[in-house]
C-alpha positions in Angstrom: 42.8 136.6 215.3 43.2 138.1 212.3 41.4 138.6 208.4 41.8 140.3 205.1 38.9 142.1 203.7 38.8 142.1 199.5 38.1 145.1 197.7 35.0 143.9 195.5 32.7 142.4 198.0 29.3 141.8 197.1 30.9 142.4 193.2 29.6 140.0 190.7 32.4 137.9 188.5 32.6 136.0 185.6 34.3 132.3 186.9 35.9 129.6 184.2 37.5 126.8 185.6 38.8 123.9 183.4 40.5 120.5 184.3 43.8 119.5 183.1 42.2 117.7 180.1 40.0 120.9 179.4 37.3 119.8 180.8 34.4 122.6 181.8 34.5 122.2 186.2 32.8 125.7 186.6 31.5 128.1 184.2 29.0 130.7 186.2 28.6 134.3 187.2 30.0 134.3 191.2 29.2 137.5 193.7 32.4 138.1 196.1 30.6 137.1 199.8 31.3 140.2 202.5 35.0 139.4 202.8 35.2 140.1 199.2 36.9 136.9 198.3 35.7 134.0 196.4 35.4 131.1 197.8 36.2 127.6 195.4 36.5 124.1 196.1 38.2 122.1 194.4 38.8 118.4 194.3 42.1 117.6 195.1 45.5 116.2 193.7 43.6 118.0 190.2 45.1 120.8 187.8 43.0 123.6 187.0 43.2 126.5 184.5 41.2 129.2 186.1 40.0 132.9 184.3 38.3 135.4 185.9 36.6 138.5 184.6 34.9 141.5 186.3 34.0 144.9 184.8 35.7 144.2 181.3 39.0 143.6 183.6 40.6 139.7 183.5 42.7 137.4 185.4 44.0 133.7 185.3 46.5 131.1 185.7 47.2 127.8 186.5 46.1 126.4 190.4 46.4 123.0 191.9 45.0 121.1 194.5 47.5 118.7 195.5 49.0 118.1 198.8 51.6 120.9 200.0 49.6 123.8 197.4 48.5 126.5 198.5 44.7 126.9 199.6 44.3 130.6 199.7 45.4 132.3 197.1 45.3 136.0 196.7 48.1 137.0 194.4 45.7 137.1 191.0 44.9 140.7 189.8 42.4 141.8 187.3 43.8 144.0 184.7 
């Protein structure tokens, strides 16, 4: 078996997630569990604009939850 381990566990983030028709989905303060990842669900065959911010630093993009995406994404970076 094996894991990944994120960098900023126990780290407290800033989470905005919008539907496709800019609707508000989330919009709260999220602490990174032990394995330092953030864990979302999402309803699926949806389009969502994400952005998330930790220690003045920022990340975003554009997920989806429709059959055949991806459900673990670790390729966003804050900068």
């Amino acid at each position: 078996m094996t894991g990944c381990q994120g960098e900023l566990a126990g780290e407290e983030f800033e989470v905005l997630i919008k539907d496709a028709d800019g609707k508000t989905f989330i919009d709260e303060t999220m602490t990174a569990p032990d394995h330092g990842f953030l864990d979302l669900w999402l309803p699926r065959d949806e389009t969502y604009h994400i952005a998330i911010g930790h220690d003045g630093k920022t990340t975003g993009g554009e997920i989806s939850t429709y059959e055949g995406d991806d459900t673990c994404i670790t390729t966003m970076q804050l900068s």
